[in-house]
N, C-alpha and C positions, 0 to 999 in steps of 0.2 A: 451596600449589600453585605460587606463584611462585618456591620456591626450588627445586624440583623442577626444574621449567622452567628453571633458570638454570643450575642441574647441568649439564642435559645438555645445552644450546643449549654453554656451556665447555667441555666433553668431547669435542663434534663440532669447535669451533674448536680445539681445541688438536690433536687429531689432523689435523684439514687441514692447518694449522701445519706440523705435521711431514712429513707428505705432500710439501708445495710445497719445506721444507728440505732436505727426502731428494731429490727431484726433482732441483734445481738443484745439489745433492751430486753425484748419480751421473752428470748430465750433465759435469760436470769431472773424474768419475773416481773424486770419492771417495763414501764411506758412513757416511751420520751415524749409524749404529751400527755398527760393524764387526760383521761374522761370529764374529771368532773370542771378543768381548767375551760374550757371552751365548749358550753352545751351545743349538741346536736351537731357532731363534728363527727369528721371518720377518725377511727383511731387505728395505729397498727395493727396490723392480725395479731392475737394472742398463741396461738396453734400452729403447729408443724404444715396440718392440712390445709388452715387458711393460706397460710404461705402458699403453698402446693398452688391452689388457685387464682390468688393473683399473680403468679408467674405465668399461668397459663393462661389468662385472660391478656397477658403481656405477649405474650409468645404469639396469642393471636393475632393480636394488632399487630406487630411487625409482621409475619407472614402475611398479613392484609394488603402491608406496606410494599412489602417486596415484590406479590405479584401486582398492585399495580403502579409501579416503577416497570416491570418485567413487560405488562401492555403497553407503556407508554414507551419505551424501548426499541419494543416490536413495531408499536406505529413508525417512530422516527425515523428506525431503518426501512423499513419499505419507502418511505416519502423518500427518504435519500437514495435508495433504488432507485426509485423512478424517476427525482431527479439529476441521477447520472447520467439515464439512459435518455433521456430528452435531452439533454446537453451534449451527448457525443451523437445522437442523432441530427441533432439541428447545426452542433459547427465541426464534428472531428468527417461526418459524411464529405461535405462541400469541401473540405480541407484537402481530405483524401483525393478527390476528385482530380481539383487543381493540381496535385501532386501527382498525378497518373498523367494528366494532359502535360506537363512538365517535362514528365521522362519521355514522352510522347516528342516532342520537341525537338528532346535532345540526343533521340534515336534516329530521327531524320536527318539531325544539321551533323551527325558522326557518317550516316550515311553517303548524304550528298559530299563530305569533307573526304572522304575515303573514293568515291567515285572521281572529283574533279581535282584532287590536290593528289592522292594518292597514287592512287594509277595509274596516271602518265609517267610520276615519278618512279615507279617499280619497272615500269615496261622501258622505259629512257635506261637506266640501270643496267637492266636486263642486257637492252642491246651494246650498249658500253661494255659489258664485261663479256659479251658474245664476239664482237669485234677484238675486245684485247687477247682473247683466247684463240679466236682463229689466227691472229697477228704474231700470236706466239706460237702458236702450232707450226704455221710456215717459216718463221725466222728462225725455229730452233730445231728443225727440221735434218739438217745433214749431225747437230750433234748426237740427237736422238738415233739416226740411225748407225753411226759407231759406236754410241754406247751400247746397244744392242748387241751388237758384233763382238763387242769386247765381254758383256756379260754370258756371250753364247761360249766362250774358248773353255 
C-alpha cells in the first residue's frame, strides 16, 4: 500500500514539476516541449489567461475531491454512530443490569449483617455500659455527696 501511495504522491510531483517549468517557460517565451516535437500533443498554456483556467479546472477537481471525501466522512460517521449505539445497547445495557442486581445483593447481605451481627452487639454494649454506670453511680455515691458539700462552702 505504501508503494502505491508513493507512485502516485511521485507522479503528481513530477507533473507539478513540469507545470511550474512550463509556466516560467512560456512566461519568457519559450516551451518546454515544443509543438512541433511531439504532433497532436498538449502543450503548456502560452497566456496568463490559459493559466487562469487550468488552475480552475484544478481547483475544481480538488473541491470535487474534497466534498466527496467530506460524503464519505459523513457516511462513516453515522455507521460508527450507530454502531456505538448498538454496541452499548446490546452489552453496556445487560452489564448495567447485573451491576444494579449486584449492589442489590450487597444492600441486603449489609442489611441482614447489621440486623444479626450488629445489633445485638450495640444493645449487649449498651447494657454493659449501663450496668458500669449505675455500678458507679452507687459506689461513688457518699464521695459525690461531700464533694457537693465541699463545693457548696
Amino acid at each position: 500500500m505504501g508503494g502505491v501511495r508513493t507512485l502516485i504522491l511521485a507522479i503528481i510531483g513530477l507533473f507539478l514539476v513540469w507545470m511550474i517549468v512550463a509556466a516560467v517557460g512560456s512566461y519568457f517565451g519559450g516551451h518546454f516541449v515544443p509543438d512541433g516535437a511531439v504532433p497532436n500533443s498538449w502543450s503548456p498554456p502560452s497566456t496568463w489567461a490559459a493559466w487562469r483556467d487550468v488552475l480552475i479546472v484544478f481547483t475544481a477537481v480538488f473541491w470535487l475531491a474534497g466534498g466527496l471525501l467530506l460524503i464519505v466522512l459523513l457516511a462513516v460517521l453515522i455507521f460508527l454512530a450507530l454502531l456505538v449505539r448498538r454496541i452499548l445497547r446490546e452489552n453496556a445495557v445487560p452489564a448495567l443490569d447485573s451491576l444494579k442486581d449486584s449492589l442489590d445483593n450487597l444492600r441486603g447481605t449489609t442489611e441482614f449483617a447489621g440486623e444479626t451481627v450488629a445489633a445485638p452487639l450495640i444493645r449487649t454494649y449498651a447494657v454493659v455500659k449501663g450496668v458500669r454506670s449505675g455500678i458507679s453511680a452507687v459506689t461513688n455515691l457518699p464521695d459525690r455527696i461531700r464533694r457537693r458539700k465541699k463545693g457548696k462552702k
